[in-house]
PDB file of the backbone (N, CA, C, O) and the ligand in Angstrom, with CONECT records:
HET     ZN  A 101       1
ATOM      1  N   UNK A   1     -58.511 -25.163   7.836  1.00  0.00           N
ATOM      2  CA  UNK A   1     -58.246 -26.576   7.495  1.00  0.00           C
ATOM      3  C   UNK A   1     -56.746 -26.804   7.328  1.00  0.00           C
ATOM      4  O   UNK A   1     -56.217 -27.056   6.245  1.00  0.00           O
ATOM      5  N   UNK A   2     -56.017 -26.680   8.659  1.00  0.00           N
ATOM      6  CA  UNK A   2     -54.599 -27.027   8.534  1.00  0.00           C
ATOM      7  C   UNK A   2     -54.038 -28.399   8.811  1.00  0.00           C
ATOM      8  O   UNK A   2     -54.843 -28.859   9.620  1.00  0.00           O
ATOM      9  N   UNK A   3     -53.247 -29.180   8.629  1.00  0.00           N
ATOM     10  CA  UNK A   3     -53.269 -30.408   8.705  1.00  0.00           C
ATOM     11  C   UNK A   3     -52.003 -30.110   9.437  1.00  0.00           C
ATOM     12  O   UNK A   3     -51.468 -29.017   9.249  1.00  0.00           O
ATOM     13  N   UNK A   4     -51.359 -31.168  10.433  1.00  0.00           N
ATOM     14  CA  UNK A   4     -50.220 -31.480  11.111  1.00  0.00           C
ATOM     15  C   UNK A   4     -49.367 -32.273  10.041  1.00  0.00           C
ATOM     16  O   UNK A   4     -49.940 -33.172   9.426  1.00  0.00           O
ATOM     17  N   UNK A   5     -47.684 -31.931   9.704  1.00  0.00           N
ATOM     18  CA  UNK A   5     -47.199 -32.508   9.305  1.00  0.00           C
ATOM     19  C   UNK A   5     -46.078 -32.869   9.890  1.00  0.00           C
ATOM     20  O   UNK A   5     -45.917 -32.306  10.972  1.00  0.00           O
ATOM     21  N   UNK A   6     -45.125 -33.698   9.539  1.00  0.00           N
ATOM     22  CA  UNK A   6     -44.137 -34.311  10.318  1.00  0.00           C
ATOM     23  C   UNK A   6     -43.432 -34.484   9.127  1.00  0.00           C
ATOM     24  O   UNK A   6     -43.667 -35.094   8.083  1.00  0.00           O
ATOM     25  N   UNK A   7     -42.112 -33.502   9.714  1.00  0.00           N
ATOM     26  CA  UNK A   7     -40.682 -33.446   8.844  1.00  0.00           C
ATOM     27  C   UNK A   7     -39.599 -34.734   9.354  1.00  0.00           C
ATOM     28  O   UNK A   7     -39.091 -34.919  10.460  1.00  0.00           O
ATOM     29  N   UNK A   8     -39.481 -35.494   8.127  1.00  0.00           N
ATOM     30  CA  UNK A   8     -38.672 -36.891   8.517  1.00  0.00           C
ATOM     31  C   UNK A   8     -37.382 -36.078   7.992  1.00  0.00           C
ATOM     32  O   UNK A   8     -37.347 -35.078   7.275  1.00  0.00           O
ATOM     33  N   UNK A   9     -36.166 -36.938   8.667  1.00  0.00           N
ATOM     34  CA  UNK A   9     -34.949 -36.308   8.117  1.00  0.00           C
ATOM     35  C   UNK A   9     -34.935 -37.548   6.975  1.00  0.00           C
ATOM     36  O   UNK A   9     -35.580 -38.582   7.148  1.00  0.00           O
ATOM     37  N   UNK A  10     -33.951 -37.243   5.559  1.00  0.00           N
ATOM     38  CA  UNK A  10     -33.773 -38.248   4.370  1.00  0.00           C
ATOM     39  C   UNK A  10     -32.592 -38.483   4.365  1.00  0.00           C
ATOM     40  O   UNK A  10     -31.976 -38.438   3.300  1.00  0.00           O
ATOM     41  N   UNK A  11     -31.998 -38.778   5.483  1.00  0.00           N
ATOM     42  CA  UNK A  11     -30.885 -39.689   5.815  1.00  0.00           C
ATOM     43  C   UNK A  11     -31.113 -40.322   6.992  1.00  0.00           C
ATOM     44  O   UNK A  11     -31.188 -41.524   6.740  1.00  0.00           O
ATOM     45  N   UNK A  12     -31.260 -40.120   8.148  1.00  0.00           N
ATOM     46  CA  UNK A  12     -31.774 -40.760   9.047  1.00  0.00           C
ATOM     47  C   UNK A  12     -33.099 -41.461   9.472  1.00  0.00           C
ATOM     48  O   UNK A  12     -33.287 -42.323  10.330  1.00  0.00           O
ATOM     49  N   UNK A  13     -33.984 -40.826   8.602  1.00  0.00           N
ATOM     50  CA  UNK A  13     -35.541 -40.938   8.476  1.00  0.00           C
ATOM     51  C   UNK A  13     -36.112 -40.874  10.185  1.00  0.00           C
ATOM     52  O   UNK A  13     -36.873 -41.702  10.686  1.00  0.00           O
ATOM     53  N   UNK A  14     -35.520 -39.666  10.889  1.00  0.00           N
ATOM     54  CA  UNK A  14     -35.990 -39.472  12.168  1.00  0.00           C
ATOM     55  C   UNK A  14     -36.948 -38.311  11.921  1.00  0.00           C
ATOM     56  O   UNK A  14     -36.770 -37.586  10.942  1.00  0.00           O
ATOM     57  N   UNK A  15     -38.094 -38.080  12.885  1.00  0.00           N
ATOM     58  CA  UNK A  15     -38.994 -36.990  12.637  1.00  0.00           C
ATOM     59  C   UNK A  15     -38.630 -36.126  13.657  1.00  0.00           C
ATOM     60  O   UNK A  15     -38.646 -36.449  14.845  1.00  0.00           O
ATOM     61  N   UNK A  16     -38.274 -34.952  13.202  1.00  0.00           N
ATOM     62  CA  UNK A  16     -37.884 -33.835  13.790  1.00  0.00           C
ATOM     63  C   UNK A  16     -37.983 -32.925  14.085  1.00  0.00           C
ATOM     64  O   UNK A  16     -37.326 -32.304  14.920  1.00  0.00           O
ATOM     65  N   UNK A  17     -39.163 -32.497  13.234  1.00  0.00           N
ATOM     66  CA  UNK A  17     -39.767 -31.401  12.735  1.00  0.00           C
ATOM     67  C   UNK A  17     -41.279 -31.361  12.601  1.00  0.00           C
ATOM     68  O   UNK A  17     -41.722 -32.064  11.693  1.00  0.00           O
ATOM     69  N   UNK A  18     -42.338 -30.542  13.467  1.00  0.00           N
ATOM     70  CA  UNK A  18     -43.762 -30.861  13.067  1.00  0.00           C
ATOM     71  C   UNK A  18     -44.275 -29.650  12.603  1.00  0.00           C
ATOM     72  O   UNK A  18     -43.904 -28.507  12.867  1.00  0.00           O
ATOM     73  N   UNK A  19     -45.027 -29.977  12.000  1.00  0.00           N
ATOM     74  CA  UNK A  19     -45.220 -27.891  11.107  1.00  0.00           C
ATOM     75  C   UNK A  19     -47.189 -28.274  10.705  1.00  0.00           C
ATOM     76  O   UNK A  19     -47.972 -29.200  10.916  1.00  0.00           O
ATOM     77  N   UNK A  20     -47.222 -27.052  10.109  1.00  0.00           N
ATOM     78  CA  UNK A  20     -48.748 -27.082   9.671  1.00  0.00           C
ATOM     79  C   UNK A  20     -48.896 -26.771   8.173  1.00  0.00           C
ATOM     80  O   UNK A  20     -48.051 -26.232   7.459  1.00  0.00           O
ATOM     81  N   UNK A  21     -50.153 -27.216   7.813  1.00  0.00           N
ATOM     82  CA  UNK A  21     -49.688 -27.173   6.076  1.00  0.00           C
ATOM     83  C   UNK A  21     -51.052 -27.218   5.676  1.00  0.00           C
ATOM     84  O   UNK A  21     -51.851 -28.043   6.120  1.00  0.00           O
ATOM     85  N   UNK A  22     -51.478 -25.854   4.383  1.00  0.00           N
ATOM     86  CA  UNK A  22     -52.488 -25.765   4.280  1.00  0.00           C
ATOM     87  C   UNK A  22     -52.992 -26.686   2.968  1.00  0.00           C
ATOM     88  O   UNK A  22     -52.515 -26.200   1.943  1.00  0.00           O
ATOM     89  N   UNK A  23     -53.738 -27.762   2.721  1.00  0.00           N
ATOM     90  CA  UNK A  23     -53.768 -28.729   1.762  1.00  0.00           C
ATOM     91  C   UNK A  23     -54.050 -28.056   0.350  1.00  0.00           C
ATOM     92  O   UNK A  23     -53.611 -28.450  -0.731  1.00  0.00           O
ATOM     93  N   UNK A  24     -55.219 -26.495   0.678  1.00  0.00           N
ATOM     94  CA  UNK A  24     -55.677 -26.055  -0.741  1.00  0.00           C
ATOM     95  C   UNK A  24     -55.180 -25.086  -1.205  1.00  0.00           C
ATOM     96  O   UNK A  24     -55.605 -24.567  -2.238  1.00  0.00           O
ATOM     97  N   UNK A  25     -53.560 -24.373  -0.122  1.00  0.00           N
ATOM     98  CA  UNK A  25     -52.421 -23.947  -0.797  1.00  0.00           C
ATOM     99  C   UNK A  25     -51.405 -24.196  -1.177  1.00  0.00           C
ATOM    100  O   UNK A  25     -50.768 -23.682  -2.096  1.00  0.00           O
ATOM    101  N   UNK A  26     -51.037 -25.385  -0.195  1.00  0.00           N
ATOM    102  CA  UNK A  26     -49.416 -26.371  -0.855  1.00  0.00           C
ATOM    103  C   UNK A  26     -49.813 -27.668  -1.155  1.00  0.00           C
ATOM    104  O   UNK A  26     -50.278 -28.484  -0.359  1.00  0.00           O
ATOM    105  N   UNK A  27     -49.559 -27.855  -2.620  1.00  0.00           N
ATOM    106  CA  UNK A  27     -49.704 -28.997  -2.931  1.00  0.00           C
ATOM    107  C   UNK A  27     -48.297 -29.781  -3.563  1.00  0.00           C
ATOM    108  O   UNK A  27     -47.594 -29.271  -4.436  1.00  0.00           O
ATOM    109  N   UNK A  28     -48.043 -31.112  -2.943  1.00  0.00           N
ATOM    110  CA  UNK A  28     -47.336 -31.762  -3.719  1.00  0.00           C
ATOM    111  C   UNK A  28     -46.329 -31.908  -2.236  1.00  0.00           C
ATOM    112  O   UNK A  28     -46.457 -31.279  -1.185  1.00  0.00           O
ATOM    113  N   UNK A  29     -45.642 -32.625  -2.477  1.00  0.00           N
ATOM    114  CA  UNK A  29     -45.193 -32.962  -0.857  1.00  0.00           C
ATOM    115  C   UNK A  29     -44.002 -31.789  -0.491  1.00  0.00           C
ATOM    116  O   UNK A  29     -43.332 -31.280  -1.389  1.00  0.00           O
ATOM    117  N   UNK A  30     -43.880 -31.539   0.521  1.00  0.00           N
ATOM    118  CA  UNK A  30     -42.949 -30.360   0.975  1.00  0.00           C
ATOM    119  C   UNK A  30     -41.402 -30.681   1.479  1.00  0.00           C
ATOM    120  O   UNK A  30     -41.290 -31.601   2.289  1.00  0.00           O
ATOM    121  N   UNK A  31     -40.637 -30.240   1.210  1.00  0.00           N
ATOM    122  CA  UNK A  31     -38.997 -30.590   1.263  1.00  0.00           C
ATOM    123  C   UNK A  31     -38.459 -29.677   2.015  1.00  0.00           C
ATOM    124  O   UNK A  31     -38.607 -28.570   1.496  1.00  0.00           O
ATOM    125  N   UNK A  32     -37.944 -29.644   2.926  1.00  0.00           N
ATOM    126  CA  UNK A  32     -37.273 -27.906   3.184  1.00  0.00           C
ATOM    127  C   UNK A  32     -35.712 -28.678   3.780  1.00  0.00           C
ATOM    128  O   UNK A  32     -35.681 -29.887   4.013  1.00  0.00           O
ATOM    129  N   UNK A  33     -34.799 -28.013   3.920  1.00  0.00           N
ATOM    130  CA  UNK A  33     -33.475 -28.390   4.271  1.00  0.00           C
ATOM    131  C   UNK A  33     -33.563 -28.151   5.715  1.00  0.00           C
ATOM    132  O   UNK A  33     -33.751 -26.964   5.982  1.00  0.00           O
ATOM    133  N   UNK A  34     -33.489 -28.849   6.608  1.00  0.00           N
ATOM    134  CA  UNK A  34     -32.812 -28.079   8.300  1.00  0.00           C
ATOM    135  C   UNK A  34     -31.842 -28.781   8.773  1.00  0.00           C
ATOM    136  O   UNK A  34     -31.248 -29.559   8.026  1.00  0.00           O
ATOM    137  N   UNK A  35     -31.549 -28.670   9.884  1.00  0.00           N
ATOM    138  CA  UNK A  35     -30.580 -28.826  10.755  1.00  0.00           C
ATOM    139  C   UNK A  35     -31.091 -30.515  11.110  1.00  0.00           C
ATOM    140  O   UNK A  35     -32.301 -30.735  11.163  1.00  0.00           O
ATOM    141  N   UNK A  36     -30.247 -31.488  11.308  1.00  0.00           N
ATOM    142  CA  UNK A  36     -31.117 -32.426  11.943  1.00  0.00           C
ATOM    143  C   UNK A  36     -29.488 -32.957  12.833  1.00  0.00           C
ATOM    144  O   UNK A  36     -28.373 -33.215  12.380  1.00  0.00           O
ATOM    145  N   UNK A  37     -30.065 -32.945  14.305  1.00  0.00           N
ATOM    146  CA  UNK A  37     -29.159 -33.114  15.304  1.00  0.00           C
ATOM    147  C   UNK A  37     -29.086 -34.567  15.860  1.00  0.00           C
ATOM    148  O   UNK A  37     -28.657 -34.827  16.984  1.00  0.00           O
ATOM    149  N   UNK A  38     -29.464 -35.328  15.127  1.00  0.00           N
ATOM    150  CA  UNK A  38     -28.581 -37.229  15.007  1.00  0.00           C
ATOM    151  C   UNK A  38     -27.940 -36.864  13.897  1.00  0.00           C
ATOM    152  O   UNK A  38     -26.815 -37.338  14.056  1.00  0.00           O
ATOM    153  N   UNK A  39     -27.966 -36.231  12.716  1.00  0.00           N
ATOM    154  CA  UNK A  39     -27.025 -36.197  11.768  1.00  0.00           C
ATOM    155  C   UNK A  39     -25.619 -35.339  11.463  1.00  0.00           C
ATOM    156  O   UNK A  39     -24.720 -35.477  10.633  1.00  0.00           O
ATOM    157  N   UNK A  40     -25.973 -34.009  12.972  1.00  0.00           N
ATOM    158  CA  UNK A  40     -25.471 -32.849  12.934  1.00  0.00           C
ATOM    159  C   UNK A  40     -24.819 -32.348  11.872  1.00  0.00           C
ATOM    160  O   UNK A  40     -23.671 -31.928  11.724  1.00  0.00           O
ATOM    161  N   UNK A  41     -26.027 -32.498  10.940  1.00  0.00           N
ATOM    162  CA  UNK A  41     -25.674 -31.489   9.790  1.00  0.00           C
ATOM    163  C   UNK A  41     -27.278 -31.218   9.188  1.00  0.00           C
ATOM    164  O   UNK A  41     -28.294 -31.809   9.553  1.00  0.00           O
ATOM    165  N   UNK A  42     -27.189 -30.377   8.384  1.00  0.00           N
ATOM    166  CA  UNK A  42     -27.871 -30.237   7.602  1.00  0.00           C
ATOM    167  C   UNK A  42     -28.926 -30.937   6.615  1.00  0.00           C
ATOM    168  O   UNK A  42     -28.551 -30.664   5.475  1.00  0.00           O
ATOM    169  N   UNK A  43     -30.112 -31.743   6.569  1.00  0.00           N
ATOM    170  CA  UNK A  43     -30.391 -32.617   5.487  1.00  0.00           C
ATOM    171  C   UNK A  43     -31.137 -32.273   5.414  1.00  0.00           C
ATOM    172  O   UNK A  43     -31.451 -31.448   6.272  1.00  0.00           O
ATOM    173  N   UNK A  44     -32.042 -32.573   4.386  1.00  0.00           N
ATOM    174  CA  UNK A  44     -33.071 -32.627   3.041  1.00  0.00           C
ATOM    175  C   UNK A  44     -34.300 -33.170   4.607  1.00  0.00           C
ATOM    176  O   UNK A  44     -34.052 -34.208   5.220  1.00  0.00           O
ATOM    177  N   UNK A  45     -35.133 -32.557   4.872  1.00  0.00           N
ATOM    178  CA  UNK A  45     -36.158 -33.095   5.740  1.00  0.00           C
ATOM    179  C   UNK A  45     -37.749 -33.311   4.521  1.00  0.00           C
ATOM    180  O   UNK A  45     -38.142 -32.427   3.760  1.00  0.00           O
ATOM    181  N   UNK A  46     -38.498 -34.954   4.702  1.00  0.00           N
ATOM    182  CA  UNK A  46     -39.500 -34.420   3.742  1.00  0.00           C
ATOM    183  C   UNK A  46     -40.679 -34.591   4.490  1.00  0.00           C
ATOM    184  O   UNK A  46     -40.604 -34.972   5.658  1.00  0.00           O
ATOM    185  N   UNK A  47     -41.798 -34.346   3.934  1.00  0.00           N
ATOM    186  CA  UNK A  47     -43.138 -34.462   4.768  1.00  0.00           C
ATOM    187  C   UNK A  47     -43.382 -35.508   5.113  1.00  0.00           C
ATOM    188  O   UNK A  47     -42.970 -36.279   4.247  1.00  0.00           O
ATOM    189  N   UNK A  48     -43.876 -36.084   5.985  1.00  0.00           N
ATOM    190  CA  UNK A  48     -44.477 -37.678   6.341  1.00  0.00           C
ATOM    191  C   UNK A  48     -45.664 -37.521   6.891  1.00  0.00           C
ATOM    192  O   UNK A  48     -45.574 -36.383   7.352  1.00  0.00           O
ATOM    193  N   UNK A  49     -47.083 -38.047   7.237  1.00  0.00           N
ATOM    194  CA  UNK A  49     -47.789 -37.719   8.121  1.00  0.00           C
ATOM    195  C   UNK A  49     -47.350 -38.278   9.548  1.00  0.00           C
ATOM    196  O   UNK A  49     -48.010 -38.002  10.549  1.00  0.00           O
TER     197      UNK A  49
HETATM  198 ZN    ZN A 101     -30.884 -37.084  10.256  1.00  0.00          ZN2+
END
């Protein structure tokens, strides 16, 4: 039961990133830092569906 998620960047709010995420092991919304290349830098990416 993996769900598709979609990493928005939190400065640009572009989706950049699609990952998988298990609901009845991560709970609470997911943050991870990457690379985001309209911003070419680094930002705060958060979950979106
Ligand atoms: Zn960005």
């Amino acid at each position: 039961m993996r769900d598709i998620i979609h990493l928005q960047c939190g400065n640009c709010k572009r989706k950049n990133y699609t990952t998988t995420k298990n609901k009845k092991t991560q709970q609470g919304k997911l943050e991870v830092k990457k690379y985001c290349p309209f911003c070419r830098s680094h930002q705060v990416h958060k979950e979106v569906k």
